[in-house]
C-alpha positions in Angstrom: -5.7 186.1 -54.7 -7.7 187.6 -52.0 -10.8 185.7 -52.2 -11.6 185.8 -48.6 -11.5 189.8 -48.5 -11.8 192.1 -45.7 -12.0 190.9 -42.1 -12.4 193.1 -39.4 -12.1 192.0 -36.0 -13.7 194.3 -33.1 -13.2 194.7 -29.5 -14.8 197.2 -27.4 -13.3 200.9 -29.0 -10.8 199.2 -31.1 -10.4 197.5 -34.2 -8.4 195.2 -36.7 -8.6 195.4 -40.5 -6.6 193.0 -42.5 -7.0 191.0 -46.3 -6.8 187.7 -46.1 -6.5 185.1 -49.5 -7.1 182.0 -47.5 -3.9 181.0 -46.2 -2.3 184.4 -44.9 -3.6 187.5 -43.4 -2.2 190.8 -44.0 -2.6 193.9 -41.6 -4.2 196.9 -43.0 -4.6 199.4 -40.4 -6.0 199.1 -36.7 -7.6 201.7 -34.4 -7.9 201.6 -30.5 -9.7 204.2 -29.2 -12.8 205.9 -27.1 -15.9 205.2 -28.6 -16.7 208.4 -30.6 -20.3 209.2 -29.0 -21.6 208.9 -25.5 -23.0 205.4 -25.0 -24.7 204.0 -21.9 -24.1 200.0 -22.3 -21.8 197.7 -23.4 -23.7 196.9 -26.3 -24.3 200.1 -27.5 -20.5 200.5 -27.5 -19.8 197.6 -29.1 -22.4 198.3 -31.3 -20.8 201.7 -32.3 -17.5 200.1 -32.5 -18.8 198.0 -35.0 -20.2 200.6 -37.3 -17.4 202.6 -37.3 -15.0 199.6 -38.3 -17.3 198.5 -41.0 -17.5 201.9 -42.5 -13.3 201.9 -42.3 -13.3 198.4 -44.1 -15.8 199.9 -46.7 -13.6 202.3 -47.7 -10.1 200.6 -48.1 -13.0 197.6 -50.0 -13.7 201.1 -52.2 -10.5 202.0 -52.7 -9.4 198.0 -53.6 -12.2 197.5 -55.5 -10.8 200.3 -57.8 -7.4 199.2 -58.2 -8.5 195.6 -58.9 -11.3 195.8 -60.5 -13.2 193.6 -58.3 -15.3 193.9 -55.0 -13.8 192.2 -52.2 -15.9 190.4 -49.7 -16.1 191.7 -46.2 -16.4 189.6 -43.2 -17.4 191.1 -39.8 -16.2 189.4 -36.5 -17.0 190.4 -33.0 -16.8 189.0 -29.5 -20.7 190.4 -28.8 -23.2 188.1 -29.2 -25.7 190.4 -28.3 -24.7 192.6 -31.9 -24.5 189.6 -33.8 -27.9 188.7 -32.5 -29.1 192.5 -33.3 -27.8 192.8 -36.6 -29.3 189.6 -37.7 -32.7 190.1 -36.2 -34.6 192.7 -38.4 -37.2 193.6 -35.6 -34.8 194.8 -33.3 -35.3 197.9 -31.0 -32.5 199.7 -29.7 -33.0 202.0 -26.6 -32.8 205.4 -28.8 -32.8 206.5 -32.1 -28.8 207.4 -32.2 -28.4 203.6 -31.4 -31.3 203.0 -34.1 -30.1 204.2 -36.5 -26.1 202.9 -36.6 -28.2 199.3 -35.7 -30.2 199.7 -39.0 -27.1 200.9 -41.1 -25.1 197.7 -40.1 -28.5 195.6 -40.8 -28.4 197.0 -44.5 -25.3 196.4 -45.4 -26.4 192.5 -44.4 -29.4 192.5 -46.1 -27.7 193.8 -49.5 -25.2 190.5 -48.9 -22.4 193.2 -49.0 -21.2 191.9 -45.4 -21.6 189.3 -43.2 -21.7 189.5 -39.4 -20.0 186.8 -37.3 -19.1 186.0 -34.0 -15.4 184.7 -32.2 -14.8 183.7 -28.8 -13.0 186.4 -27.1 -10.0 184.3 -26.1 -9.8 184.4 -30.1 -10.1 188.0 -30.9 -7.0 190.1 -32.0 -8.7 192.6 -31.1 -9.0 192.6 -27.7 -5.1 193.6 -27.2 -6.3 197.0 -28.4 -8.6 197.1 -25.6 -8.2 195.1 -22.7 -4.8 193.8 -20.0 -3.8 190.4 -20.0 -5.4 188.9 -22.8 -3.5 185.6 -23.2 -1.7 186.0 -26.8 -2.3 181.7 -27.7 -5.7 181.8 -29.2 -5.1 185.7 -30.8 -1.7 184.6 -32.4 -3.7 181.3 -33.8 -6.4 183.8 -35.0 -4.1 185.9 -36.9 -2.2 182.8 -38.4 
């Protein structure tokens, strides 16, 4: 049963995706990269790393959805608050249209209740090992659990 659905966990370029049925979490794929557009804040990046994660854990939800005849939910998480913030408020301006745009793609995937959007402390986000030295493994490895 995989009634809790897709997670994806983001932080900064890089990315978890895994299905989860309540009790266990099962890696999908992962991505750890640059950003693929030139971005001048954090929150743009984050923002971008976002989308492109979301539109990854749409298409293995796609691809699932075919083979089991059912849509899976998908849950967002991210260490920005500042995205969660953007993505819930439906006013928001970004600085450019490029950033605009990707904001406004994330917000209608919310407001069709196809995703949700939530946040985790970054000492909690698996993430983060794709992205960042040192990250203390504790609160990751009780994440993943």
């Amino acid at each position: 049963d995989l009634s809790s659905g897709i997670n994806a966990e983001y932080g900064g370029a890089g990315y978890i995706v895994y299905l989860e049925d309540g009790t266990t979490r099962n890696l999908v794929t992962y991505v750890c990269g640059k950003v693929k557009r030139v971005v001048k804040s954090v929150f743009a990046a984050e923002l971008c790393s976002v989308d492109e994660g979301l539109n990854h854990a749409v298409m293995i939800c796609s691809f699932l959805a075919d083979i089991l005849g059912k849509v899976l939910p998908i849950t967002i998480w991210t260490d920005s608050g500042k995205v969660v913030e953007a993505v819930k408020m439906i006013s928001t301006q970004a600085r450019n249209r490029g950033m605009m745009l990707v904001l406004r793609e994330v917000q209608n995937y919310v407001e069709r209740e196809e995703i949700e959007v939530k946040w985790i402390p970054s000492k909690d986000n698996p993430a983060d090992i794709l992205t960042k030295r040192g990250v203390p493994l504790e609160g990751i490895m009780r994440t993943l659990r």
